[in-house]
N, C-alpha and C positions, 0 to 999 in steps of 0.2 A: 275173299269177297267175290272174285272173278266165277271161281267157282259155286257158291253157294248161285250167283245169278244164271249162270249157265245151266245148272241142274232145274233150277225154277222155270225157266225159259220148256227146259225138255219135257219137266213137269206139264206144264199147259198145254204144253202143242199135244202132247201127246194124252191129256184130258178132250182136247178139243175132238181129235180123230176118235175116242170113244163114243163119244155123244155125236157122231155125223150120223144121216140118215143111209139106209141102204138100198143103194138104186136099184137095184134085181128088185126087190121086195116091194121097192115104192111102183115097179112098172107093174107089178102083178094089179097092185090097187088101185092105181090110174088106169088101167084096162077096164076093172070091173064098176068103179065111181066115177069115174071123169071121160074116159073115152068118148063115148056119148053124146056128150056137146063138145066137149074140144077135139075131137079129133086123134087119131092113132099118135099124130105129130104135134099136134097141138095149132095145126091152121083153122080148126074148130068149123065142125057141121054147125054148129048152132053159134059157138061163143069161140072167138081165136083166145088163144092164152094172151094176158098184155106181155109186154116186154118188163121178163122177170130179171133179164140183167141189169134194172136199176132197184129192184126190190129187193128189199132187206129178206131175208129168215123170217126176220119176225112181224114183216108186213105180208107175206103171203099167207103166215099159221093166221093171223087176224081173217084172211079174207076166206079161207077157207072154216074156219070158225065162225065169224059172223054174218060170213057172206061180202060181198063187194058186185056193185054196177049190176045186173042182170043176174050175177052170181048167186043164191041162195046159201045160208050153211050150209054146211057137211054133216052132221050130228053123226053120224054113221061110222066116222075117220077119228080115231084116237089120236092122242097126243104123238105115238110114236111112230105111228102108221101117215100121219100128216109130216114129219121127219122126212120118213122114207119117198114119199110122194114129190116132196120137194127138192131131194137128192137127184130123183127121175125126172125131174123137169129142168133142171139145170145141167143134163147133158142132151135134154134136144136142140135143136140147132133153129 
């Protein structure tokens, strides 16, 4: 049993790191979509980034899908390419 949990365990984690987005890739597209009002950094010419450290995954893909506050949609940013953007925004500081 030990083992069957153990492999499951490895199973997921290592599903999980499949499906992460790819920072390199997300900074390319937050350069060319997002830069622009938030800023190189995100202290934002026009709009600062909120504080994504209490945001879920799947409350930032809503805000950049539906839009949020001042924010418009994104129509522009795919599913995976929205991944990758929020991978890039969770190693700015």
């Amino acid at each position: 049993m030990k083992l069957f949990v153990s492999t499951m365990i490895l199973g997921l984690v290592g599903t999980t790191a499949m499906f992460a987005g790819d920072a390199a890739a997300g900074k390319a597209i937050y350069d060319a979509k997002c830069k622009m009002c938030h800023g190189a950094d995100g202290s934002g010419k026009v709009m600062k980034l909120k504080d994504i450290r209490e945001d879920s995954d799947a409350d930032l893909k809503k805000s950049v899908a539906e839009g949020w506050g001042k924010m418009k949609a994104v129509s522009t940013v795919n599913a995976a390419q929205t991944e990758d953007v929020i991978a890039y925004i969770r190693t700015l500081k």
